[in-house]
CHARMM-style PDB file with segment names, atoms N, HN, CA, C and O in Angstrom:
ATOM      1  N   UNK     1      35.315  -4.360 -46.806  1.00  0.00      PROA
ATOM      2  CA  UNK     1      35.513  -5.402 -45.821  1.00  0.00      PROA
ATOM      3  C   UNK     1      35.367  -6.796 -46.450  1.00  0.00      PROA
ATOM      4  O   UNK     1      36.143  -7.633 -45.988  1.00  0.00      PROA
ATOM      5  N   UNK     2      34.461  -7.246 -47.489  1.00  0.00      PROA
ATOM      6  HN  UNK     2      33.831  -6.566 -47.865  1.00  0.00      PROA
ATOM      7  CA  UNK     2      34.104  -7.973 -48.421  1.00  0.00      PROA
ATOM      8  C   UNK     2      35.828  -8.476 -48.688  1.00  0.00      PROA
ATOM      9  O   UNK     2      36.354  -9.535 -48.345  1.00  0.00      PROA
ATOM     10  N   UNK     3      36.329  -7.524 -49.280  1.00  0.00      PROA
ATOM     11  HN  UNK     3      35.902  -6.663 -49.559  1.00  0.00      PROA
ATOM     12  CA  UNK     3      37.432  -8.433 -50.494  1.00  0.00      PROA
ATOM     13  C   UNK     3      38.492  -8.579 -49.164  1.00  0.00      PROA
ATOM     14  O   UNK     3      39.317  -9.493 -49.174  1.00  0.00      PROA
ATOM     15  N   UNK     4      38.430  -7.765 -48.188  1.00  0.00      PROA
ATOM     16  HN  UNK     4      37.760  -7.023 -48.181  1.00  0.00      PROA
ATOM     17  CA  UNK     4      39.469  -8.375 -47.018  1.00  0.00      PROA
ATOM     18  C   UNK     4      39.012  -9.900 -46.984  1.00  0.00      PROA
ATOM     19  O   UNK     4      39.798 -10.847 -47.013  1.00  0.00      PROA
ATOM     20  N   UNK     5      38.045  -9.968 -46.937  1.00  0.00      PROA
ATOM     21  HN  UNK     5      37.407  -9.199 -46.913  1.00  0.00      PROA
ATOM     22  CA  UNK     5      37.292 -11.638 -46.199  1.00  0.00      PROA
ATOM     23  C   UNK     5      38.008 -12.077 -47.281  1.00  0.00      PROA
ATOM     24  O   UNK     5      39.156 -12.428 -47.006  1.00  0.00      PROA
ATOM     25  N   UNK     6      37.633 -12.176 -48.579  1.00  0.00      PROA
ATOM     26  HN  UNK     6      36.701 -11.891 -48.802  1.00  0.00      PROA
ATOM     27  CA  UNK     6      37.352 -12.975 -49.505  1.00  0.00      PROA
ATOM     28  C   UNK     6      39.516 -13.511 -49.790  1.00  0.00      PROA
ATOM     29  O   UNK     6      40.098 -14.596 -49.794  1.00  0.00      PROA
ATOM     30  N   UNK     7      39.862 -12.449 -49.922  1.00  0.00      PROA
ATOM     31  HN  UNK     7      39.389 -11.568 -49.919  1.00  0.00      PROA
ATOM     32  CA  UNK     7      41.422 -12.530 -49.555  1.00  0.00      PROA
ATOM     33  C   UNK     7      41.899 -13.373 -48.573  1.00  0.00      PROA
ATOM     34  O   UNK     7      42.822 -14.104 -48.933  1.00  0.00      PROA
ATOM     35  N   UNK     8      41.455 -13.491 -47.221  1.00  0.00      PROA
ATOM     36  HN  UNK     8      40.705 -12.898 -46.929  1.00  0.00      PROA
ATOM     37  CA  UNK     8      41.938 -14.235 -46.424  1.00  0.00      PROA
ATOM     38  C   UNK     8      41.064 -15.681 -46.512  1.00  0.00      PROA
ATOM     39  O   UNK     8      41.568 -16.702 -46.043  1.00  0.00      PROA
ATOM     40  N   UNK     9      39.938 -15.704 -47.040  1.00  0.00      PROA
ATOM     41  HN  UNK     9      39.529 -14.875 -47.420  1.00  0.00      PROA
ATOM     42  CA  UNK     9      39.367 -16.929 -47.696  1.00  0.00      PROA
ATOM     43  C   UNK     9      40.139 -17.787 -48.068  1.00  0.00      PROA
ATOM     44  O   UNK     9      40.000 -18.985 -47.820  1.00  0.00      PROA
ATOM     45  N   UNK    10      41.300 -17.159 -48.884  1.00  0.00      PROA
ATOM     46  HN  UNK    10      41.413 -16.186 -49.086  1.00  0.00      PROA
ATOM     47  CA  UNK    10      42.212 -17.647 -50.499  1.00  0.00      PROA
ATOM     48  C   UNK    10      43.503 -17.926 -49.620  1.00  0.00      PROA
ATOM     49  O   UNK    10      44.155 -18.926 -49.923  1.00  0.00      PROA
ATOM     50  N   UNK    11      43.935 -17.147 -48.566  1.00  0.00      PROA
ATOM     51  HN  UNK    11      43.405 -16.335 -48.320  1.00  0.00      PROA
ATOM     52  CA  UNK    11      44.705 -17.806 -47.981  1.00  0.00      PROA
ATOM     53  C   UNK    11      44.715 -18.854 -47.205  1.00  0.00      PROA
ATOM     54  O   UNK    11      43.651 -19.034 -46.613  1.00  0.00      PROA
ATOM     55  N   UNK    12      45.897 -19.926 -46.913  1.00  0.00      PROA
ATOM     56  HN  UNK    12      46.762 -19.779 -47.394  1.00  0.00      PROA
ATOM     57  CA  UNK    12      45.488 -21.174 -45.859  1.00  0.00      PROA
ATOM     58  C   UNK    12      46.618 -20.958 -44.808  1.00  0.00      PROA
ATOM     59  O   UNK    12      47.674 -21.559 -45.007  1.00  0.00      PROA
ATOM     60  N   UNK    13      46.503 -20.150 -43.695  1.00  0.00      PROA
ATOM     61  HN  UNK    13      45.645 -19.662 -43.534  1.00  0.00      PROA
ATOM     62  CA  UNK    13      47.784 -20.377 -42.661  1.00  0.00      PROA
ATOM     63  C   UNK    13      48.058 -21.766 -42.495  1.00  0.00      PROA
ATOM     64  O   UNK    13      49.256 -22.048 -42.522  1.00  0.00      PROA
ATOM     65  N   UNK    14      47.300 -22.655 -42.340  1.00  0.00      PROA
ATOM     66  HN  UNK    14      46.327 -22.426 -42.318  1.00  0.00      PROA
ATOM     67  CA  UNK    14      47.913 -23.915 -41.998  1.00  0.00      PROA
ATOM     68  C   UNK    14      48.438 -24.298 -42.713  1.00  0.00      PROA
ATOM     69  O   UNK    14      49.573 -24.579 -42.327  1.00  0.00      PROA
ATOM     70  N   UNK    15      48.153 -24.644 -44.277  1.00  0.00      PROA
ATOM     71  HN  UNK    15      47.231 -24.416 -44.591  1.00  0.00      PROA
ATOM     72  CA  UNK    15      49.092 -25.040 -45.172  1.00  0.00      PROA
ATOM     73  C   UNK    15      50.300 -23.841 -45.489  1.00  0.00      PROA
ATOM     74  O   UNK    15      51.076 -24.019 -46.428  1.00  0.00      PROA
ATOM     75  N   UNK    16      50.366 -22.936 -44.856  1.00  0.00      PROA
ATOM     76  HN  UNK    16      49.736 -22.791 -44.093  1.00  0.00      PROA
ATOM     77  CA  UNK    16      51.758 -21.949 -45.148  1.00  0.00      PROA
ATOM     78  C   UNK    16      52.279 -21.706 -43.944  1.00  0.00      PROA
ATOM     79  O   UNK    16      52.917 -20.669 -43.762  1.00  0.00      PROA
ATOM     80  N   UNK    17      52.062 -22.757 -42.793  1.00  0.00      PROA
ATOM     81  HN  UNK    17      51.544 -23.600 -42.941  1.00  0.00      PROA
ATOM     82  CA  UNK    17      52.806 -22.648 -41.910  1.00  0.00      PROA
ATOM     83  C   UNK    17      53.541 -24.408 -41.780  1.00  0.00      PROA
ATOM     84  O   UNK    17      54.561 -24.752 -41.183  1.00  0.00      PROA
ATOM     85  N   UNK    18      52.856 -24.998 -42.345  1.00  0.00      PROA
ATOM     86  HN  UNK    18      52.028 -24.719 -42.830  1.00  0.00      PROA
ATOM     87  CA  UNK    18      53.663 -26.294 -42.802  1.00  0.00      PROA
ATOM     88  C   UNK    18      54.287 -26.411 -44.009  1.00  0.00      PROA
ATOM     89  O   UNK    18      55.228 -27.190 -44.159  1.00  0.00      PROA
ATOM     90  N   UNK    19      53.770 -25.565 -45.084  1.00  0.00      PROA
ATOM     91  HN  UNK    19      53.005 -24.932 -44.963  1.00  0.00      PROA
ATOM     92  CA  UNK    19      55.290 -25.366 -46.220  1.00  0.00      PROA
ATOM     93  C   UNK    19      56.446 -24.679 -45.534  1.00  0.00      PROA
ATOM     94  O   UNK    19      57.610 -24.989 -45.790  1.00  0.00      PROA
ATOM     95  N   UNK    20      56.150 -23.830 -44.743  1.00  0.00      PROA
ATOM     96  HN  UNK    20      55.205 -23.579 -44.536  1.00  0.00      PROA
ATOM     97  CA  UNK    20      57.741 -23.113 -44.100  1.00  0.00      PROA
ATOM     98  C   UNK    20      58.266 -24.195 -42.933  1.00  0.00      PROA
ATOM     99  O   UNK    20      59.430 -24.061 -42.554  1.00  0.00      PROA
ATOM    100  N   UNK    21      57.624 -25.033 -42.474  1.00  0.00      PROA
ATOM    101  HN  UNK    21      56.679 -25.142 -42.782  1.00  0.00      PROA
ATOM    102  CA  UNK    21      57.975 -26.163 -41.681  1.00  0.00      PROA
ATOM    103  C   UNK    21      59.101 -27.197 -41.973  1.00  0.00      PROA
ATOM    104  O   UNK    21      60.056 -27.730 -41.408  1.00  0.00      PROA
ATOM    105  N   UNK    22      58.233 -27.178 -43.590  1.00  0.00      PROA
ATOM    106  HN  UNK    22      57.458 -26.745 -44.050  1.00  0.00      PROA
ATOM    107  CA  UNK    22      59.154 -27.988 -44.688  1.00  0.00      PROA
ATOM    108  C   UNK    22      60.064 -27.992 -44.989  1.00  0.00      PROA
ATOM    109  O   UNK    22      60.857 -28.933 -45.019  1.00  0.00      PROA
ATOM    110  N   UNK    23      60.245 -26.530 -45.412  1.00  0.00      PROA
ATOM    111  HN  UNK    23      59.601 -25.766 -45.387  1.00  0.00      PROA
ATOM    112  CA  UNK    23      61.950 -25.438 -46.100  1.00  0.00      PROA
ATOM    113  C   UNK    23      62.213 -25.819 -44.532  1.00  0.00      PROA
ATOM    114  O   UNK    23      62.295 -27.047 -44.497  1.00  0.00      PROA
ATOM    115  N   UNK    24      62.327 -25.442 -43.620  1.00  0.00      PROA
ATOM    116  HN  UNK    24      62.260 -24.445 -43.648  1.00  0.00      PROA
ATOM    117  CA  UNK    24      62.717 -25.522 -42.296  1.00  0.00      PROA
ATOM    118  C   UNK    24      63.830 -26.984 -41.719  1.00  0.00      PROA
ATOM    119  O   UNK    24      64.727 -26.903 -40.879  1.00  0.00      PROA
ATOM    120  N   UNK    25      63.485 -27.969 -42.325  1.00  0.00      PROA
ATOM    121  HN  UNK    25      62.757 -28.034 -43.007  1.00  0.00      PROA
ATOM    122  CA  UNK    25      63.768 -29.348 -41.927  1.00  0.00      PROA
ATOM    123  C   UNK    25      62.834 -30.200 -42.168  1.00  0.00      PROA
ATOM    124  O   UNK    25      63.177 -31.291 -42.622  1.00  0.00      PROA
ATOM    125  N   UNK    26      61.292 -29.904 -41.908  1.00  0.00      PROA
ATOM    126  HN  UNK    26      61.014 -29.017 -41.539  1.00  0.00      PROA
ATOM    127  CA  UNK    26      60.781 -30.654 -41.281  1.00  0.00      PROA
ATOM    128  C   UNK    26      60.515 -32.062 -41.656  1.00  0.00      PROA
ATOM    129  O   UNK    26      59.304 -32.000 -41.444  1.00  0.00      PROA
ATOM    130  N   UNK    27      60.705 -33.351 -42.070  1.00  0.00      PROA
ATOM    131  HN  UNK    27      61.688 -33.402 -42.243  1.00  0.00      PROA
ATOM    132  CA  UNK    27      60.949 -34.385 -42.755  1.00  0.00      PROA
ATOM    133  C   UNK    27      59.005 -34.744 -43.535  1.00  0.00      PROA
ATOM    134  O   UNK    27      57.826 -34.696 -43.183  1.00  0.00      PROA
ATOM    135  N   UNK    28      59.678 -35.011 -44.475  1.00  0.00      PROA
ATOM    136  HN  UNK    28      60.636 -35.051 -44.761  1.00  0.00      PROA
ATOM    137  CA  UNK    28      58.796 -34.988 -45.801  1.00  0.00      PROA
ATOM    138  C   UNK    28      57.457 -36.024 -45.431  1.00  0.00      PROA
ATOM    139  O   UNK    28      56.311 -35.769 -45.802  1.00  0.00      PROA
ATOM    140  N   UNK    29      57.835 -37.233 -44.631  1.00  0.00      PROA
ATOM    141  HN  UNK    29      58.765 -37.441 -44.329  1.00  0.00      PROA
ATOM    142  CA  UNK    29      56.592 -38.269 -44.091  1.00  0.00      PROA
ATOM    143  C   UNK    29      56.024 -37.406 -43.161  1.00  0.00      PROA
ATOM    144  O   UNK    29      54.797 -37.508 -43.176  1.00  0.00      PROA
ATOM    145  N   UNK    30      56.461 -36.557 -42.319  1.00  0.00      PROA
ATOM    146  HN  UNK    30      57.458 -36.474 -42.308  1.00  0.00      PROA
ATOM    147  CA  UNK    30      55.820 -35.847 -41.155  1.00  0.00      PROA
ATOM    148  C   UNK    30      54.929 -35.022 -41.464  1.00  0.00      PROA
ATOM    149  O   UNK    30      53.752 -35.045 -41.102  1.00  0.00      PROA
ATOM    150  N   UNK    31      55.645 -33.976 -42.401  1.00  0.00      PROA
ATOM    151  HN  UNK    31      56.601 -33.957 -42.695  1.00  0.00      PROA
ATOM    152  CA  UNK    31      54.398 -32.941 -43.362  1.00  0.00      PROA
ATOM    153  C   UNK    31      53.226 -33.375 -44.319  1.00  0.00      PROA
ATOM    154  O   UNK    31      52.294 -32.694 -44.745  1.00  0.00      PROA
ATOM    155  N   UNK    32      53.526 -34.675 -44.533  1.00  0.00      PROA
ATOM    156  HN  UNK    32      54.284 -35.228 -44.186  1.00  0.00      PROA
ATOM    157  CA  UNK    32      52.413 -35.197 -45.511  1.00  0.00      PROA
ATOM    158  C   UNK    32      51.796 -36.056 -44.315  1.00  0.00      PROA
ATOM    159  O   UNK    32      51.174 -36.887 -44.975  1.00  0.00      PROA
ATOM    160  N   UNK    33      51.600 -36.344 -43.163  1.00  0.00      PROA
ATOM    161  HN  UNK    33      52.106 -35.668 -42.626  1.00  0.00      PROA
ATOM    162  CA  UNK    33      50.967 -36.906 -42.435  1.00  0.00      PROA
ATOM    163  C   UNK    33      49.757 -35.453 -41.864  1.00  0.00      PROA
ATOM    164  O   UNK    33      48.531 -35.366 -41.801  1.00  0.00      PROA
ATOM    165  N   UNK    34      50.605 -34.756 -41.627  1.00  0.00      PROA
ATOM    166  HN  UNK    34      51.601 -34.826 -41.679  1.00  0.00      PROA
ATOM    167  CA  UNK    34      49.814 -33.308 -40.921  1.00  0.00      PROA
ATOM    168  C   UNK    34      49.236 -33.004 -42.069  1.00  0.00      PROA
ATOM    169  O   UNK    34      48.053 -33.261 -42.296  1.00  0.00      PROA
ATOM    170  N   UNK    35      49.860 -32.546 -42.725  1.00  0.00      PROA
ATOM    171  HN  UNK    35      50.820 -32.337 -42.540  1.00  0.00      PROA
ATOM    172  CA  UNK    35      48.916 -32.227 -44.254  1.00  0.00      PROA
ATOM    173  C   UNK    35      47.679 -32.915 -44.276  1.00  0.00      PROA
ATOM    174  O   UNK    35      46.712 -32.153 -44.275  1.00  0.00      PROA
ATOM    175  N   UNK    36      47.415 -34.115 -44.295  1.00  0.00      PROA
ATOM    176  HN  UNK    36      48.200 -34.734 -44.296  1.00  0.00      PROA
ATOM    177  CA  UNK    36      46.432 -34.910 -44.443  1.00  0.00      PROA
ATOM    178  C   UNK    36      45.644 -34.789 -42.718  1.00  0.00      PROA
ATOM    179  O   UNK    36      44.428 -34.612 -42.643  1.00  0.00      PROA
ATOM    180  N   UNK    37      46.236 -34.871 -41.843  1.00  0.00      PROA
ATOM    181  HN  UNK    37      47.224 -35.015 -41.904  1.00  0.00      PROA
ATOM    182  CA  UNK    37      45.283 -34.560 -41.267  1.00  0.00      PROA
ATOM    183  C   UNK    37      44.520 -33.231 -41.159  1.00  0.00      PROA
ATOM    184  O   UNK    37      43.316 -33.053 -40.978  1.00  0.00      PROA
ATOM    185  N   UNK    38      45.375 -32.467 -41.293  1.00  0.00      PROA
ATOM    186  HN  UNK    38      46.353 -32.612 -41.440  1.00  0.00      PROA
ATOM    187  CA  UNK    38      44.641 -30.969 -41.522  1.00  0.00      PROA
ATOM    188  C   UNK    38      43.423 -31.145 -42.811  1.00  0.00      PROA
ATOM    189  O   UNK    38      42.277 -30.739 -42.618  1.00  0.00      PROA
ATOM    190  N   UNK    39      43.751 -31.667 -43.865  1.00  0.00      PROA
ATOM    191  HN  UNK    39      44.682 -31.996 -44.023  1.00  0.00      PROA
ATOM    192  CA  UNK    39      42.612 -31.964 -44.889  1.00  0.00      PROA
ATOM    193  C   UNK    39      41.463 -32.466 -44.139  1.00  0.00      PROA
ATOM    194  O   UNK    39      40.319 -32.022 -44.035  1.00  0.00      PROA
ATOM    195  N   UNK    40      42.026 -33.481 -43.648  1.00  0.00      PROA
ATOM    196  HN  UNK    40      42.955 -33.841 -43.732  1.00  0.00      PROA
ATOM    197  CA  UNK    40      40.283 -34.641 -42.894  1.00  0.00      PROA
ATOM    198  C   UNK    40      39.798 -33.982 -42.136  1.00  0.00      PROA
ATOM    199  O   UNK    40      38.631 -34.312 -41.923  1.00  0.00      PROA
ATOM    200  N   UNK    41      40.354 -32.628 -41.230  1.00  0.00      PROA
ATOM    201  HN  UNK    41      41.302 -32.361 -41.403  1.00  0.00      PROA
ATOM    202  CA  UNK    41      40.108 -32.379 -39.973  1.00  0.00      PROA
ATOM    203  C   UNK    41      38.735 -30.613 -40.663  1.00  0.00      PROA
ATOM    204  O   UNK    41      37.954 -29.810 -40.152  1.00  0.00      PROA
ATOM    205  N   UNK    42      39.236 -30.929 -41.893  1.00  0.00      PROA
ATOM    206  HN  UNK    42      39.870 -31.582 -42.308  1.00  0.00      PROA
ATOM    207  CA  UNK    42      38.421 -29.917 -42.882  1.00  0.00      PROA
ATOM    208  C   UNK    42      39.025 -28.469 -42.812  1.00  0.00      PROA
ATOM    209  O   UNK    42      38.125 -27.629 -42.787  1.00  0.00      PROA
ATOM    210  N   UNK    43      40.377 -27.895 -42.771  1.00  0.00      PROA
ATOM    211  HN  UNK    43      41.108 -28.577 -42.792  1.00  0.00      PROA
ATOM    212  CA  UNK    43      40.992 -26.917 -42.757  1.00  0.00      PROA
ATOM    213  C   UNK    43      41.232 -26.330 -44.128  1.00  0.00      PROA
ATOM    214  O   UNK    43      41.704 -25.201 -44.264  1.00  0.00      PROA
ATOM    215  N   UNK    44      40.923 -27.063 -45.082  1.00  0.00      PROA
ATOM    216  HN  UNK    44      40.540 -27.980 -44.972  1.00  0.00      PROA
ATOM    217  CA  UNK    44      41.294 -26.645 -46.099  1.00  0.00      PROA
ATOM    218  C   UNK    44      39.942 -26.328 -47.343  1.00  0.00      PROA
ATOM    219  O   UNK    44      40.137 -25.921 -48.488  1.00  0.00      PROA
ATOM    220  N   UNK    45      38.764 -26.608 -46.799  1.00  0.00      PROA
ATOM    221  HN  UNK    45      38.605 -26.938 -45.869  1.00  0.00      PROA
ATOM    222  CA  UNK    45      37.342 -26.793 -47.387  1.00  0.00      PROA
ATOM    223  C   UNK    45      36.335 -26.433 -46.812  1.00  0.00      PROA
ATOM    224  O   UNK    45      35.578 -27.252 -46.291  1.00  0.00      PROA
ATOM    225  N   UNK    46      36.053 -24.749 -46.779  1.00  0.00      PROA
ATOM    226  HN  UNK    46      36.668 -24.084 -47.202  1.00  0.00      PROA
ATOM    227  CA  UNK    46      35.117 -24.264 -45.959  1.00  0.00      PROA
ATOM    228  C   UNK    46      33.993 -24.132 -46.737  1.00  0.00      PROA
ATOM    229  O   UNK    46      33.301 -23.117 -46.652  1.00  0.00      PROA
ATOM    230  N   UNK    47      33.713 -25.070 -47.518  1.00  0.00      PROA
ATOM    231  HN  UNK    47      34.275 -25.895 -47.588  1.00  0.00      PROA
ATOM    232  CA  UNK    47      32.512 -25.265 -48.418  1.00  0.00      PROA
ATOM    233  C   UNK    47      31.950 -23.497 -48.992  1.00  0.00      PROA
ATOM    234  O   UNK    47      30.738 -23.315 -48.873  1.00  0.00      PROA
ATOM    235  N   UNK    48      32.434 -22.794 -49.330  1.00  0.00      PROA
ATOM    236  HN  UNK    48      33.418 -22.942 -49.427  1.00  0.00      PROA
ATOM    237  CA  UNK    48      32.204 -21.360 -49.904  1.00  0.00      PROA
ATOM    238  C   UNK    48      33.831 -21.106 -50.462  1.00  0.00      PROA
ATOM    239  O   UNK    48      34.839 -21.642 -50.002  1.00  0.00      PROA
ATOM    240  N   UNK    49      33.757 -20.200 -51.504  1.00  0.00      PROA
ATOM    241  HN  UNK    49      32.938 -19.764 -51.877  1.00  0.00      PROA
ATOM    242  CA  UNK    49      34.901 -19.557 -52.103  1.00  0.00      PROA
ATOM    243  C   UNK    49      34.432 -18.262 -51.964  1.00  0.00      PROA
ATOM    244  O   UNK    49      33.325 -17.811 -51.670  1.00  0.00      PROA
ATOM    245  N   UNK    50      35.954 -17.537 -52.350  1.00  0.00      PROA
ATOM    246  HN  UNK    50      36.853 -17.903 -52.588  1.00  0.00      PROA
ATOM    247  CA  UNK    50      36.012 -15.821 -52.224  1.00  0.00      PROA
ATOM    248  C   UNK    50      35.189 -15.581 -53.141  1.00  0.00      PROA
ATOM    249  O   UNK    50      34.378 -14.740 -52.756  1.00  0.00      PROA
ATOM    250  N   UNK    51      34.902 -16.120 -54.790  1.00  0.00      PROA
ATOM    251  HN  UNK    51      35.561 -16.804 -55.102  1.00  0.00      PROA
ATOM    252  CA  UNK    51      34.232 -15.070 -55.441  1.00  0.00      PROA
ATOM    253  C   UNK    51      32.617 -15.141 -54.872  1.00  0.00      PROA
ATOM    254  O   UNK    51      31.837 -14.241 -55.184  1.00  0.00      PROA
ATOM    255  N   UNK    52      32.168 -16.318 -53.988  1.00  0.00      PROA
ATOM    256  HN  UNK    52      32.802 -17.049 -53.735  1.00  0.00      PROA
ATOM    257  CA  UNK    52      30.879 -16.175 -53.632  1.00  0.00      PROA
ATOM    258  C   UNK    52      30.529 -14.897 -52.397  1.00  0.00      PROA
ATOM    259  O   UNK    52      29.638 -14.053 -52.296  1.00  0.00      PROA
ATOM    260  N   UNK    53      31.427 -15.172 -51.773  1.00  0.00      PROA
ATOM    261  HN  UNK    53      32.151 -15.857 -51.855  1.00  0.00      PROA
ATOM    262  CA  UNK    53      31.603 -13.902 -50.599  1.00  0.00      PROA
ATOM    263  C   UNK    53      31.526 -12.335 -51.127  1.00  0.00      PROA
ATOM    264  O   UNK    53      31.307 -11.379 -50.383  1.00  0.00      PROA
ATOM    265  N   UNK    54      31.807 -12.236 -52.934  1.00  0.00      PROA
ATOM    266  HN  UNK    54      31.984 -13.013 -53.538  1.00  0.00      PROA
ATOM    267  CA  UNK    54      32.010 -11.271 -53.128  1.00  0.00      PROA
ATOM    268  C   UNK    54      30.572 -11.132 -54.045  1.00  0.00      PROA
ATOM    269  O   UNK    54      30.316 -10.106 -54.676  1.00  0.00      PROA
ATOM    270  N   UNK    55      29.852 -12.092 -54.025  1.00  0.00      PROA
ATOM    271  HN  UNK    55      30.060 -12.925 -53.513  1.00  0.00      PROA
ATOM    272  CA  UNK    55      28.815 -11.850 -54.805  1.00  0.00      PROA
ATOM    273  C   UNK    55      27.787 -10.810 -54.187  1.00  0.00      PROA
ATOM    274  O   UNK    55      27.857 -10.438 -53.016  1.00  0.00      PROA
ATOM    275  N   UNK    56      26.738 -10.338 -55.175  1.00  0.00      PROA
ATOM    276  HN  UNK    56      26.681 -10.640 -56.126  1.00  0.00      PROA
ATOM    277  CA  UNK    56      25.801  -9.495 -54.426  1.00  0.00      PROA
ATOM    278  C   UNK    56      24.467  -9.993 -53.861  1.00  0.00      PROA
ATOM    279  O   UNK    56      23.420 -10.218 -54.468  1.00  0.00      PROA
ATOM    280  N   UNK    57      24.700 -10.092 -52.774  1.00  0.00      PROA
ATOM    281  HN  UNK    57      25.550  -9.909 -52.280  1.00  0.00      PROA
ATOM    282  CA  UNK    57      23.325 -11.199 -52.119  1.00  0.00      PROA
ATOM    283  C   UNK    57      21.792 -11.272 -53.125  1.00  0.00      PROA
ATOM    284  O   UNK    57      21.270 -10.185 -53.369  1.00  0.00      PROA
ATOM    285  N   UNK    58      21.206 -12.380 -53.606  1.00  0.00      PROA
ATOM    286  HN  UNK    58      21.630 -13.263 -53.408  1.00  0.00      PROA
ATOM    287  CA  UNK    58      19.954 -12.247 -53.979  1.00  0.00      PROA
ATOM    288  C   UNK    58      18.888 -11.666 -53.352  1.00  0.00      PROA
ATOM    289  O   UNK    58      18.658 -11.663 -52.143  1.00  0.00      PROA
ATOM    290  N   UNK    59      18.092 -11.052 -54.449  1.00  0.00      PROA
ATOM    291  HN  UNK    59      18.279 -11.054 -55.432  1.00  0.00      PROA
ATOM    292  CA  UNK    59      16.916 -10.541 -53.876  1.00  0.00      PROA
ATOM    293  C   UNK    59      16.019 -11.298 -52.403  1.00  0.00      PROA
ATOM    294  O   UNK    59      15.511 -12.413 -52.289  1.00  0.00      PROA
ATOM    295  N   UNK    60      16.101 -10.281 -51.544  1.00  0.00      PROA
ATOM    296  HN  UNK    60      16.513  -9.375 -51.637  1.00  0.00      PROA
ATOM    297  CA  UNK    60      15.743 -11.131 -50.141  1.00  0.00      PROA
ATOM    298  C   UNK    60      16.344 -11.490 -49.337  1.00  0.00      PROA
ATOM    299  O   UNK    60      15.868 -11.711 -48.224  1.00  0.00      PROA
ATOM    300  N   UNK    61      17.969 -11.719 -49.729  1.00  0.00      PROA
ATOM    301  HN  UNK    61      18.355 -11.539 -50.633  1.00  0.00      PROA
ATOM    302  CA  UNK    61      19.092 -11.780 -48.673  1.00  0.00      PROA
ATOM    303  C   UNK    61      19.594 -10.483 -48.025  1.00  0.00      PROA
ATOM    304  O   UNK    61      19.437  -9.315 -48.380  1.00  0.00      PROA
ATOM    305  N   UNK    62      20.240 -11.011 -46.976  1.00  0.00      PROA
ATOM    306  HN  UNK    62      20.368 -11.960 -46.687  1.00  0.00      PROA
ATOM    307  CA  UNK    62      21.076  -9.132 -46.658  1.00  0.00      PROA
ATOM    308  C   UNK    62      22.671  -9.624 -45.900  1.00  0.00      PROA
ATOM    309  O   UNK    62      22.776 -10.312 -44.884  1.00  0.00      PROA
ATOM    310  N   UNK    63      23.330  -9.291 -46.374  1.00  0.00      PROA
ATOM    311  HN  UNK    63      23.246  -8.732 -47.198  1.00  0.00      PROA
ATOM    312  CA  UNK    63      24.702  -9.593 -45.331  1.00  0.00      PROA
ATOM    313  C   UNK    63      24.686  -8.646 -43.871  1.00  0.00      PROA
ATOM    314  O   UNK    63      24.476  -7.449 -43.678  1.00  0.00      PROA
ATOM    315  N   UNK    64      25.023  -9.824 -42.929  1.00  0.00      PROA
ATOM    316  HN  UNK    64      25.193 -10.797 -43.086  1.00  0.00      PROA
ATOM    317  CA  UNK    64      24.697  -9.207 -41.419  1.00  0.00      PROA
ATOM    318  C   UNK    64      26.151  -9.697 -40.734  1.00  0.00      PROA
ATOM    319  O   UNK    64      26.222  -9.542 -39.515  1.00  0.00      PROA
ATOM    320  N   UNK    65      27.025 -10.131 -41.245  1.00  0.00      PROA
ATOM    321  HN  UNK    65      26.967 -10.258 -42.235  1.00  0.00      PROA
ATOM    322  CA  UNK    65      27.962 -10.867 -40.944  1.00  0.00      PROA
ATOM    323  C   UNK    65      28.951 -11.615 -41.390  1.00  0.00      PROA
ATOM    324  O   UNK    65      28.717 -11.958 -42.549  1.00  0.00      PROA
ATOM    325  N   UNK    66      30.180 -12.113 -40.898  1.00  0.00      PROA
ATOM    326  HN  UNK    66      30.370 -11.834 -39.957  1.00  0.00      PROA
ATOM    327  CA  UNK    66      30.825 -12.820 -41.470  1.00  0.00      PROA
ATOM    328  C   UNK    66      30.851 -14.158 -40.738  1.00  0.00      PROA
ATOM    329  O   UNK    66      30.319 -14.558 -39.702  1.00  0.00      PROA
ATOM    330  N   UNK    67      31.891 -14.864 -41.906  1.00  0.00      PROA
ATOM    331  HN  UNK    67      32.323 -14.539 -42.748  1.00  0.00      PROA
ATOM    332  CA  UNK    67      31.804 -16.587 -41.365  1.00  0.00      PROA
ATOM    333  C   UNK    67      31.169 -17.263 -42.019  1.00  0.00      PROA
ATOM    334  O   UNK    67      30.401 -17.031 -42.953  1.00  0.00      PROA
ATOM    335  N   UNK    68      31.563 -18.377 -41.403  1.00  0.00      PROA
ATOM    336  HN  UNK    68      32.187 -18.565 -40.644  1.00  0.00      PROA
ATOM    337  CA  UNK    68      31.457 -19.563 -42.201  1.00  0.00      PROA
ATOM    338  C   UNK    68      29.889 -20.594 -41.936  1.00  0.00      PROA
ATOM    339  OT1 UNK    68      29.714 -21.629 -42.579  1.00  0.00      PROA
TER     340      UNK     68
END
């Protein structure tokens, strides 16, 4: 269940639903406006990466869950 998480960690729907926006038409000032707000709005920086998710908790921790 681990490397499922850590996999969809690595993916960004929002940024791969505004690159296909792009190929699509969508005009180049428009996508770099959303782009950036999606950045500020913190969609792209969930302060953890996959290989930490995949680490083995330290002595004293226990995984009970997922998320952020």
């Amino acid at each position: 269940m681990f490397r499922v998480y850590a996999k969809a960690r690595d993916f960004n729907n929002v940024k791969a639903t505004l690159d296909a926006l792009l190929e699509d038409g969508l005009p180049k000032e428009i996508y770099l406006k959303y782009l950036k707000e999606a950045e500020d709005l913190g969609f792209f920086d969930n302060g953890f990466s996959s290989s930490e998710i995949l680490q083995v908790p330290p002595p004293g921790y226990d995984r009970y869950g997922f998320g952020p």
